[in-house]
C-alpha positions in Angstrom: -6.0 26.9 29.8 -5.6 28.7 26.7 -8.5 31.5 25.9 -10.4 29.9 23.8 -11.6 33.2 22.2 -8.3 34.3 21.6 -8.0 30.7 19.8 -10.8 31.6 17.6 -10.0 34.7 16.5 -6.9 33.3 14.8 -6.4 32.2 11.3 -4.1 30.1 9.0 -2.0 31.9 6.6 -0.5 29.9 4.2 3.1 30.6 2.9 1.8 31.4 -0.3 -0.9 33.9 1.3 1.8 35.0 3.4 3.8 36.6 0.4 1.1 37.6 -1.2 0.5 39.7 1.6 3.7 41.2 1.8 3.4 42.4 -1.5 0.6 43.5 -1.7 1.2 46.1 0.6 4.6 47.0 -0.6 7.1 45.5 1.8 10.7 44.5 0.7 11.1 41.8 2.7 9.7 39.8 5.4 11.1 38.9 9.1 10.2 35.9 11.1 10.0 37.7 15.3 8.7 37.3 18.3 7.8 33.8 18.6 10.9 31.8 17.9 11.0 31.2 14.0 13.0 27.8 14.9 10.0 26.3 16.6 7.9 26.3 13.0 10.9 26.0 10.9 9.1 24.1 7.9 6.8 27.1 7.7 9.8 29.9 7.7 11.4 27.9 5.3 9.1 27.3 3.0 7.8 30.9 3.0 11.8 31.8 2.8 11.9 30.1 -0.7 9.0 31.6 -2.2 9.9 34.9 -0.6 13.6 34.7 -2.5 12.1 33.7 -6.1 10.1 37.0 -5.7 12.7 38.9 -4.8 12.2 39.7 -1.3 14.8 39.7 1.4 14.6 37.8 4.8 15.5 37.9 8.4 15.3 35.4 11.0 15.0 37.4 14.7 16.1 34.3 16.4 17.8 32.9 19.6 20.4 30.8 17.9 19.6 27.6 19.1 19.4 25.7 16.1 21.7 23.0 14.5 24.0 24.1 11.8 22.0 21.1 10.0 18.8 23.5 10.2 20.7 26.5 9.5 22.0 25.0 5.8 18.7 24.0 5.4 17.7 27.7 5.5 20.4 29.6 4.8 20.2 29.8 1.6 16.8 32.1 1.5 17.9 34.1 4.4 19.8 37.5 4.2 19.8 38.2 7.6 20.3 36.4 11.2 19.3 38.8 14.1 20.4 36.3 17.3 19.6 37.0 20.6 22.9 36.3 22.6 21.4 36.2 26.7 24.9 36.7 27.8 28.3 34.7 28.8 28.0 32.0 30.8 26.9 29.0 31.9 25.2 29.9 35.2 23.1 32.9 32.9 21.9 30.5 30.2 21.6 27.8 32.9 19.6 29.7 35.1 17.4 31.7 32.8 17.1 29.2 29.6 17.7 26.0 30.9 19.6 25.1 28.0 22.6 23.1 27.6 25.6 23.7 25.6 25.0 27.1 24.7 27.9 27.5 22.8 26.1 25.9 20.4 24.4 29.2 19.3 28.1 31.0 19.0 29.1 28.2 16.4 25.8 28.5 14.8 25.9 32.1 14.4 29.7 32.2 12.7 28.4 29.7 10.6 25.4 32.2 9.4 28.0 35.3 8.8 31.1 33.2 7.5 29.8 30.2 5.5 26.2 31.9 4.3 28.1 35.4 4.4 24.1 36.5 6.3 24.4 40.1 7.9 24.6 39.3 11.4 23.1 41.1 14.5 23.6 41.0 18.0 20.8 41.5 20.7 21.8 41.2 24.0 18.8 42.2 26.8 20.5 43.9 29.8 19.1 41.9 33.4 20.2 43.6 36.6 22.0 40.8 38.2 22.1 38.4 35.9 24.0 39.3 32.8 24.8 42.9 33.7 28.4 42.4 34.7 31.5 43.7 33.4 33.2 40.3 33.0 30.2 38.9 31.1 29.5 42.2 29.1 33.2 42.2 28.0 33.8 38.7 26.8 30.4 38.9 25.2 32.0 42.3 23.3 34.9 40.8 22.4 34.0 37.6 20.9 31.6 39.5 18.6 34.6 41.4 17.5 37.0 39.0 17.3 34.6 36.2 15.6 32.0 38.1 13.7 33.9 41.4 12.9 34.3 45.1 14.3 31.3 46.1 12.1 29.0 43.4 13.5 26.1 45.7 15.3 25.4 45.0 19.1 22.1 45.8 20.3 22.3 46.3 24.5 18.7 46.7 25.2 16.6 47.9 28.3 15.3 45.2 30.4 11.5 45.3 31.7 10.2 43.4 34.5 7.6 40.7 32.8 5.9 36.8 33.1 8.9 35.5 35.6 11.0 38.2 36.2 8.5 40.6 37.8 10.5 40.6 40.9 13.9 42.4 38.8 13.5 45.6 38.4 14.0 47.7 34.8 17.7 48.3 33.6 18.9 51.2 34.5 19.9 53.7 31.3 23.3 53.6 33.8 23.9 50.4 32.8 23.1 50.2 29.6 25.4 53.3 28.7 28.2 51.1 30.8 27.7 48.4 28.4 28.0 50.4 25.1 31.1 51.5 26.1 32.5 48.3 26.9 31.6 47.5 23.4 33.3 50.2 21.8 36.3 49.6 24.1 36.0 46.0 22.9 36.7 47.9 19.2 33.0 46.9 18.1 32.1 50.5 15.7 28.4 50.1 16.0 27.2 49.4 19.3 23.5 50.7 20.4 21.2 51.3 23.4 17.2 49.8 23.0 14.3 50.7 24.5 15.0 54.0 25.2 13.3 56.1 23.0 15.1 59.1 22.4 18.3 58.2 23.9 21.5 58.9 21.3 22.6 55.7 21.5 20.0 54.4 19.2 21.9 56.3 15.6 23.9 54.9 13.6 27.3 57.3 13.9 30.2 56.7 11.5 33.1 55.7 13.5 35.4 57.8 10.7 34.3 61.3 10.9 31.3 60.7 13.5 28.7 62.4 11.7 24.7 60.5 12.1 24.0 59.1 9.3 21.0 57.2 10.4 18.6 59.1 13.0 15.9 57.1 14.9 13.2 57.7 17.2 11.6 54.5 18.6 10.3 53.2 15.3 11.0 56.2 13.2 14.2 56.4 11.2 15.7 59.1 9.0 18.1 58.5 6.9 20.9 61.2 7.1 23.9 60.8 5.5 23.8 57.2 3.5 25.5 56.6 0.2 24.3 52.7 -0.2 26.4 51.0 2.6 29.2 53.9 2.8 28.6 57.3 4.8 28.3 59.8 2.5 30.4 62.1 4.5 33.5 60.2 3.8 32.9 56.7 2.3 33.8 54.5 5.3 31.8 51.5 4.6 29.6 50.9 7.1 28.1 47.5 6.8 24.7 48.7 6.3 22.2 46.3 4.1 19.6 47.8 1.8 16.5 45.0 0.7 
């Protein structure tokens, strides 16, 4: 049963309220996260719309399962489609999604970079046993590369043991430094390591003259060496969005 006082502590926020909120406190842009934006789509695009007419950019933080009917729908208020990719096979999504046809979300999320031309992020959640292996890890890395582009970011992130996974224990850092090498060996420039604050895998290094051009610290970020999307080092474009 739900908690009810949880329940009653909530409250509607229009789309109109919803940008009015954003600017009033200064943001650029808004992001739809956490809960999957999909599931209230008419909301996300309707705030979408009146976020683009006042200027604002937008991300979806989504898990790609979505027609490429829905995505039109959207796609044209979106700047951004940060999709969750599980991992490479049918036995993972099978066995922790209980989805079919998971390709689906591959086709979906070319369409977002190549038809809507959407910066496109990939977040891929490292299990221990599930997803963690080098042929899964490696065809993951290379279709990002060869479908979305070498610049395309790939987010390997720290699992935690939660909900129905309690019994799997945290990714090692081992593993996740294993899998950010396999995505640069795939030939992906921008491949990082989540949830583990502090570790160096979370800068942004140019892959010309490898100087940091972005620094971060769990939620902090420094800017270090930008020139809009180019280092300003030595102008290698880096693929980097400003709102």
């Amino acid at each position: 049963m739900a908690d009810s006082h949880n329940i009653e502590n909530c409250r509607e926020l229009s789309p109109e309220a919803e940008i009015k909120l954003a600017l009033d406190h200064g943001c650029r842009g808004l992001a739809w996260t956490y809960n999957e934006p999909a599931v209230w789509f008419e909301y996300t695009l309707e705030s979408a719309r009146l976020a683009k007419q006042q200027g604002l950019y937008t991300v979806y933080v989504t898990n790609g399962y979505a027609t490429q009917e829905a995505l039109d729908m959207i796609a044209p208020y979106l700047d951004a489609w940060r999709v969750d990719i599980k991992g490479f096979s049918d036995r993972l999504y099978r066995d922790l999604t209980k989805i079919p046809r998971w390709q689906e979300i591959l086709k979906t999320t070319e369409r977002a970079r190549h038809k809507w031309n959407m910066h496109v992020e990939v977040v891929t959640n490292i299990i221990p046993g599930m997803n963690d292996d080098e042929k899964q890890l490696g065809n993951l890395a290379a279709w990002i590369h060869d479908n979305l582009g070498e610049l395309t970011p790939w987010h390997v992130t720290r699992f935690y043991p939660q909900y129905h996974l309690t019994g799997i224990p945290a990714t090692p850092v081992s593993t996740l430094e294993r899998a950010y090498n396999i995505g640069h060996q795939a030939g992906l420039k921008f491949v990082y390591t989540g949830n583990i604050p502090g570790h160096p895998g979370e800068n942004t290094v140019c892959y010309s003259c490898r100087r940091t051009v972005i620094e971060r610290m769990g939620f902090q970020t420094r800017l270090a060496g930008l020139n809009g999307s180019q280092c300003r080092f030595c102008g290698a474009e880096l693929n980097i969005r400003n709102g």
